[in-house]
Structure formats: structure tokens, C-alpha cells
Rosetta silent file (secondary structure, phi, psi, omega in degrees, C-alpha in Angstrom):
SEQUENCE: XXXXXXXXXXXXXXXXXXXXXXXXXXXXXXXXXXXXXXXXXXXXXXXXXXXXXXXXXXXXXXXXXXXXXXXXXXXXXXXXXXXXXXXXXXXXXXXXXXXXXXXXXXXXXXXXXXXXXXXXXXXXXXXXXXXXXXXXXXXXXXXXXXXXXXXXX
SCORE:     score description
SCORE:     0.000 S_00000001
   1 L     0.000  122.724 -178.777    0.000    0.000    0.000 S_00000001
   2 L   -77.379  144.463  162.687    1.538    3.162   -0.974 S_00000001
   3 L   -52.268  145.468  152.802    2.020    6.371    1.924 S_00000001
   4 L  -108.704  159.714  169.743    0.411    9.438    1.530 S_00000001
   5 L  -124.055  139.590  174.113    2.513   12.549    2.487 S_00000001
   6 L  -118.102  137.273 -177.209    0.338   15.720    3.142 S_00000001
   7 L  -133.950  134.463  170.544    2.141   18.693    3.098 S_00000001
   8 L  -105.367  121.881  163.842    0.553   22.190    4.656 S_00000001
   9 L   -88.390  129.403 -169.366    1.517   25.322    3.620 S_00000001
  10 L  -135.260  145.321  176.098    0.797   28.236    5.845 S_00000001
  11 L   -80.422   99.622 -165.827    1.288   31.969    5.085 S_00000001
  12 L  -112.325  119.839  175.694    3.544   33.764    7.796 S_00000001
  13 L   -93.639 -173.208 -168.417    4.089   36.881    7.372 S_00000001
  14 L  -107.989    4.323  163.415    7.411   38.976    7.857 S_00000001
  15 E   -94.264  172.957 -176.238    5.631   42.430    8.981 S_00000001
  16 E  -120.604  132.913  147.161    4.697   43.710   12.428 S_00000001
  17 E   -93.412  123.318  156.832    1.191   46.132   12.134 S_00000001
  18 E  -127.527  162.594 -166.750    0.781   48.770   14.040 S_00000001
  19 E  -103.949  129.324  155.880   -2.124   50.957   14.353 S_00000001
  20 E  -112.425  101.272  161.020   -2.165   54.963   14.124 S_00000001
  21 E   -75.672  124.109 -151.261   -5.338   56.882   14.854 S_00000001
  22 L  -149.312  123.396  159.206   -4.102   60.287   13.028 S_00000001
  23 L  -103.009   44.801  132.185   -7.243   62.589   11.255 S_00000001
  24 L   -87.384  157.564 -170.547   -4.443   63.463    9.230 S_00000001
  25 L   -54.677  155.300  178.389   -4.298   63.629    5.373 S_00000001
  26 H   -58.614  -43.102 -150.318   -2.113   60.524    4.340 S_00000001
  27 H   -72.277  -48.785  179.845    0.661   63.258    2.790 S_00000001
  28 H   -67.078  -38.460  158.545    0.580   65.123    5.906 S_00000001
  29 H   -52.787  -49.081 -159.311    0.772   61.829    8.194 S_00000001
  30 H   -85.223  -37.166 -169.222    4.118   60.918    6.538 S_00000001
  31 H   -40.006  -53.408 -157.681    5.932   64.676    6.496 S_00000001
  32 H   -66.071  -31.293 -175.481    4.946   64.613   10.221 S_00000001
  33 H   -84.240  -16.760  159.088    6.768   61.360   10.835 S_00000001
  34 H   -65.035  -83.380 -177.278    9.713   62.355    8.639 S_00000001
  35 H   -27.807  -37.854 -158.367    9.993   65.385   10.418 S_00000001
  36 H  -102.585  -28.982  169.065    9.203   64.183   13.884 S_00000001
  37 H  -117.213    2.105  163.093   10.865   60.794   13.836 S_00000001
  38 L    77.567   13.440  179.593   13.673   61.168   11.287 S_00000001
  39 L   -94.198  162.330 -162.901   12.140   58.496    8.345 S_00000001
  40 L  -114.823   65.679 -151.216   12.152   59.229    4.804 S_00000001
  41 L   -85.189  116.031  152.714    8.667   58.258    3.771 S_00000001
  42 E  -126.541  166.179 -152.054    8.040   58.951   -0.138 S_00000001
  43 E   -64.581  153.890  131.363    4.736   58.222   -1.869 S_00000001
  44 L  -136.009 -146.671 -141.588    4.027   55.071   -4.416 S_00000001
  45 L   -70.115  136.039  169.815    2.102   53.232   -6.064 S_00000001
  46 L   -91.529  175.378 -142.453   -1.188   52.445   -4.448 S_00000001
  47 L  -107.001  109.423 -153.475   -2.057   49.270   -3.251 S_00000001
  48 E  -102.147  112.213 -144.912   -4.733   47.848   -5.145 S_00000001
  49 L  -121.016   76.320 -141.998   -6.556   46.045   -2.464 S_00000001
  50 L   -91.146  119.774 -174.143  -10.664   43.757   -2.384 S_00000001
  51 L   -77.488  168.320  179.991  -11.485   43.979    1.219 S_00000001
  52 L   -60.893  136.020 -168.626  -13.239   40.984    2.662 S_00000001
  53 L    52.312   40.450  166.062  -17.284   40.469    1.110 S_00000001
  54 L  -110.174 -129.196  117.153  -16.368   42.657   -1.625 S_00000001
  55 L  -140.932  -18.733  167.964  -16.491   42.325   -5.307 S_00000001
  56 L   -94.749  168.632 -163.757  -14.686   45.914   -6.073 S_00000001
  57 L  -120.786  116.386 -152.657  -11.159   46.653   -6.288 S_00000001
  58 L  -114.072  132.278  159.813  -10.155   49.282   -3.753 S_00000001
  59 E  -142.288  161.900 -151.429   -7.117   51.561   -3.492 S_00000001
  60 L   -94.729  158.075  176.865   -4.642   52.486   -0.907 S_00000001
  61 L  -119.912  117.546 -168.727   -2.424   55.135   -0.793 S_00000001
  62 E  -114.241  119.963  163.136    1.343   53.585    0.500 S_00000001
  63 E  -105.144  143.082 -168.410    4.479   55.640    1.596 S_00000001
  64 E  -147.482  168.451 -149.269    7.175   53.244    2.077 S_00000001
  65 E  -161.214   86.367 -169.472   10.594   54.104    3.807 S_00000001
  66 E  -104.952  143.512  134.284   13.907   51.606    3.700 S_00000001
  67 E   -76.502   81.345 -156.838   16.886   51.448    5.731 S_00000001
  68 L   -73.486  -21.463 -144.405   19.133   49.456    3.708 S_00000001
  69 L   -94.190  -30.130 -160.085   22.229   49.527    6.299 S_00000001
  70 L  -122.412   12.065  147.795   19.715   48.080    9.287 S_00000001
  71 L    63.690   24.695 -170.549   17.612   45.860    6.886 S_00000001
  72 E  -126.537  150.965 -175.531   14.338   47.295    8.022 S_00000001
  73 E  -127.325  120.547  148.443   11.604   48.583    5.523 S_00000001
  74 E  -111.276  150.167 -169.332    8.539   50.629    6.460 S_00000001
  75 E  -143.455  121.713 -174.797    5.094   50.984    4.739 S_00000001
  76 E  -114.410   97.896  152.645    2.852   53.575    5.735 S_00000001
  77 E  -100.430  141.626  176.548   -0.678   52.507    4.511 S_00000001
  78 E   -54.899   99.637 -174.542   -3.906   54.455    4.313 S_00000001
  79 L   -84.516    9.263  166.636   -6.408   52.465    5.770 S_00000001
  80 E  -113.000  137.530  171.054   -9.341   54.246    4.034 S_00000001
  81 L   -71.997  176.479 -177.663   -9.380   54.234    0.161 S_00000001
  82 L   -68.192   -6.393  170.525   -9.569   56.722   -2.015 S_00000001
  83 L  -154.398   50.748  153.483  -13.401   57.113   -1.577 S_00000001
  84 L   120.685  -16.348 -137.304  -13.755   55.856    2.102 S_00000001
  85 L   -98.830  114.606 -171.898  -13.866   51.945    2.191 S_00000001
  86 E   -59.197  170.768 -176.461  -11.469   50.768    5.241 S_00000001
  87 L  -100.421  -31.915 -161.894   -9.047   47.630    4.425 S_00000001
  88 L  -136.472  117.234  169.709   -9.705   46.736    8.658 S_00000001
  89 L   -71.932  -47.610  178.841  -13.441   47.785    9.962 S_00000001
  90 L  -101.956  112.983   31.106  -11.636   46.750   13.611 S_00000001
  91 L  -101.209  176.646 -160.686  -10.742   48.411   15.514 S_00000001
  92 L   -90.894  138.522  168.362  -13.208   51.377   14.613 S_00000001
  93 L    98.064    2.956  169.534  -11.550   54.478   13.759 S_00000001
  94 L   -61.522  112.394 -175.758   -8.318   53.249   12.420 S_00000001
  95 L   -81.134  -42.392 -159.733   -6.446   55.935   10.035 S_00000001
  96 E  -145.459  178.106  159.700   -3.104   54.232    9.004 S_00000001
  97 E  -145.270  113.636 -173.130   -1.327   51.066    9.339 S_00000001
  98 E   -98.252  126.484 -166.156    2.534   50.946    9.656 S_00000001
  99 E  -110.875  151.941 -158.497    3.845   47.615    8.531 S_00000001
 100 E  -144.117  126.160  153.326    7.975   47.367    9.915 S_00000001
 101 E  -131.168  114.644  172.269    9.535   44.459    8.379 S_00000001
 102 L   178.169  148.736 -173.268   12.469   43.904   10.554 S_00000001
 103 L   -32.250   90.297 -156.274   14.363   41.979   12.616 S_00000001
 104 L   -34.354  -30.853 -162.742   12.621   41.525   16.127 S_00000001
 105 L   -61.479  -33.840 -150.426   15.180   40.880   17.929 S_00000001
 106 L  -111.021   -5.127 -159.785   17.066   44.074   17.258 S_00000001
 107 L  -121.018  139.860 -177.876   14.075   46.759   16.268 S_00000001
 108 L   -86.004   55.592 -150.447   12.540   48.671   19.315 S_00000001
 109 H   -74.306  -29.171  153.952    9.052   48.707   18.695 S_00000001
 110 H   -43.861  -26.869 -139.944    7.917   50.096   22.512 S_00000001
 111 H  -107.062  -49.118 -172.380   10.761   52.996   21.506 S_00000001
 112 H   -61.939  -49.953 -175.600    8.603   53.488   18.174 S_00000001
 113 H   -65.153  -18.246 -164.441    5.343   53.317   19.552 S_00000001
 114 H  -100.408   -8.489 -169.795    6.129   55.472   22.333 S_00000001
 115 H   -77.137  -44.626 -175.327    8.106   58.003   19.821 S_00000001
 116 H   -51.030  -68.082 -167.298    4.461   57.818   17.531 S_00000001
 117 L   -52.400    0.370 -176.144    2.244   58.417   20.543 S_00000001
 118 L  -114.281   12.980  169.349    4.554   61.679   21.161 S_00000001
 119 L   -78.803  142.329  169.738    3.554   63.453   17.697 S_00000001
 120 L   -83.067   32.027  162.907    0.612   65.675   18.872 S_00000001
 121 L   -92.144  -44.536  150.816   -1.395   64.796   16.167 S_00000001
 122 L   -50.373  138.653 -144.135   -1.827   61.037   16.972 S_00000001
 123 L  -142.315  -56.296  167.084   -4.260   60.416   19.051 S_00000001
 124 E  -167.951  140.201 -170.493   -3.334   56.906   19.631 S_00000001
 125 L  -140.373  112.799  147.725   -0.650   54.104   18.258 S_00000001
 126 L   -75.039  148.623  171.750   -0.626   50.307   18.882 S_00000001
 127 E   -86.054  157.273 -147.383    0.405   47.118   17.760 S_00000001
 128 L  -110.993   -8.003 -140.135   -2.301   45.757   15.412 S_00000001
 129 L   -96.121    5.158 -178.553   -1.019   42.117   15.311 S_00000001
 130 L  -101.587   -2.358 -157.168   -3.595   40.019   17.731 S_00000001
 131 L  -112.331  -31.636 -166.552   -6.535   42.683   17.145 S_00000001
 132 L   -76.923    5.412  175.477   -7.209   42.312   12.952 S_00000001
 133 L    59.737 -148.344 -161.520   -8.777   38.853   12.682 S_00000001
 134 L   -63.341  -55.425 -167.291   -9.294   37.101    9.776 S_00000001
 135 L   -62.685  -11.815 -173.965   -8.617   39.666    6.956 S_00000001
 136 H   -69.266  -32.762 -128.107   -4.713   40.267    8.644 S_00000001
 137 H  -106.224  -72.068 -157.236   -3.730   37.029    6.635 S_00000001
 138 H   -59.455  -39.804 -156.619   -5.394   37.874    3.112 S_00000001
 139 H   -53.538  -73.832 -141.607   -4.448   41.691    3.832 S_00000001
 140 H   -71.876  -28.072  173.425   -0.610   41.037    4.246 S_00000001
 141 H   -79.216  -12.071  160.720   -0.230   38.615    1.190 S_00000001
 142 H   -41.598  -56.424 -155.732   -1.861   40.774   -0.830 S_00000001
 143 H   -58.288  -47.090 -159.955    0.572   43.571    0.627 S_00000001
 144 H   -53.656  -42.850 -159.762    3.885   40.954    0.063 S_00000001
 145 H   -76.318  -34.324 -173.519    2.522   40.197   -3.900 S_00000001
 146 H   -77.195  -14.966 -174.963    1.947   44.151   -3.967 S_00000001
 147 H   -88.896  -49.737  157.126    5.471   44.811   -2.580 S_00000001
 148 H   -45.445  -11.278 -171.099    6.910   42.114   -5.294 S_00000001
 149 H  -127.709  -61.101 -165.048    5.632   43.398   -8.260 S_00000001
 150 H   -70.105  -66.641 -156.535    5.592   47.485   -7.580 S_00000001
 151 H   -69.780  -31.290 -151.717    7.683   48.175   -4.952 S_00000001
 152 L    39.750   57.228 -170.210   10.868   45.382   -6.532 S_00000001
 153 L   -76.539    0.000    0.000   12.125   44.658   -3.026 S_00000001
């Protein structure tokens, strides 16, 4: 009798989310964090994105921000589309999402979060990565296939 072998594939991804609540303009979120935290955010391409029970094709506005010498890449997404429709309904009231791909061991993310929470325009900034449910999964391979093809990381 021949074996079966099963093999599961599971989708991990290699960002950390955090949550900003900001009522600022996307353009105007990243100058304040260049200016306020020393990152070099500049705009691309947006992030063409079908939220969960959708059938339209939604899009994002993404500032992304690399550190080649320290191997860490940030992406500053819009979490409202260009005519309203959030990528994450929860938690309510969510403005941005900053995805940090970088090493854990070595990247200070209490130092960031407490550096966020000290622009006075935020209103509040958390990590996102136990709170987004289901849609966290589809959302970030979407983001990785959107970072692969646009971004050429």
C-alpha cells in the first residue's frame, strides 16, 4: 500500500502592524513622521486592495521608507481608500497602518510606539497584530505580492 505525504503550507508573514489613529491627510501623516521621527517616507504606487465580502477593487495610498544599512523597511498605509472603504473595519476608527519588516530581535518597537504616541497629532498608536482577525492574513499577502511586483524589493 503506498504512503500518503500531506504537506501544509501556511502563510507567515514577515511584517509587524501597528495601528495609528491620526485625522491626518495621508501626505501630511508621513511629512509629520519624517519630520518628527527622522524616516524618509516617499509616496508610491497604491495598493490595489478587495477587502473581505467585496467584489470591487479598492485603493490604498502607501508611503514606504527603507533602511538598507539596518535591513528594516517601512510601509505607511492608508487604511481608508480613495473614496472611504477601510481595508480593517476593527478596531473602529483606524487611520493608518505601519507595517515594519524587521528583525525583532534588534528593532525597538515600545521605543517606536512610544516616539508615535509623542507626535501631537496622533491620538493613539498600537500594535495591530492580535486585534485584525481574519482579513490580517489575506491583507498582508496581498501587501507581500503588492510589494513584489511594484515596490521590486
Amino acid at each position: 500500500m503506498a504512503k500518503k505525504t500531506l504537506f501544509r503550507l501556511e502563510f507567515e508573514p514577515e511584517y509587524r502592524v501597528l495601528g495609528v489613529f491620526c485625522r491626518e491627510k495621508d501626505y501630511r501623516f508621513g511629512w509629520l513622521l519624517n519630520n518628527n521621527l527622522g524616516f524618509n517616507f516617499a509616496s508610491t504606487p497604491d495598493f490595489a486592495f478587495i477587502p473581505s465580502k467585496s467584489n470591487e477593487v479598492y485603493y490604498y495610498s502607501v508611503y514606504s521608507y527603507r533602511k538598507e544599512e539596518l535591513r528594516q523597511t517601512f510601509f505607511l498605509v492608508n487604511n481608508h481608500s480613495h473614496i472611504g472603504m477601510p481595508i480593517f473595519k476593527k478596531p473602529p476608527g483606524l487611520d493608518f497602518l505601519l507595517l515594519v519588516k524587521a528583525d525583532d530581535s534588534r528593532f525597538n518597537f515600545t521605543g517606536l510606539l512610544k516616539n508615535l504616541r509623542s507626535i501631537p497629532q496622533v491620538t493613539a498608536a498600537y500594535m495591530l497584530d492580535d486585534v485584525l482577525g481574519s482579513t490580517k492574513d489575506t491583507f498582508l499577502y496581498d501587501f507581500e505580492v503588492y510589494v513584489a511586483q511594484e515596490m521590486k524589493l
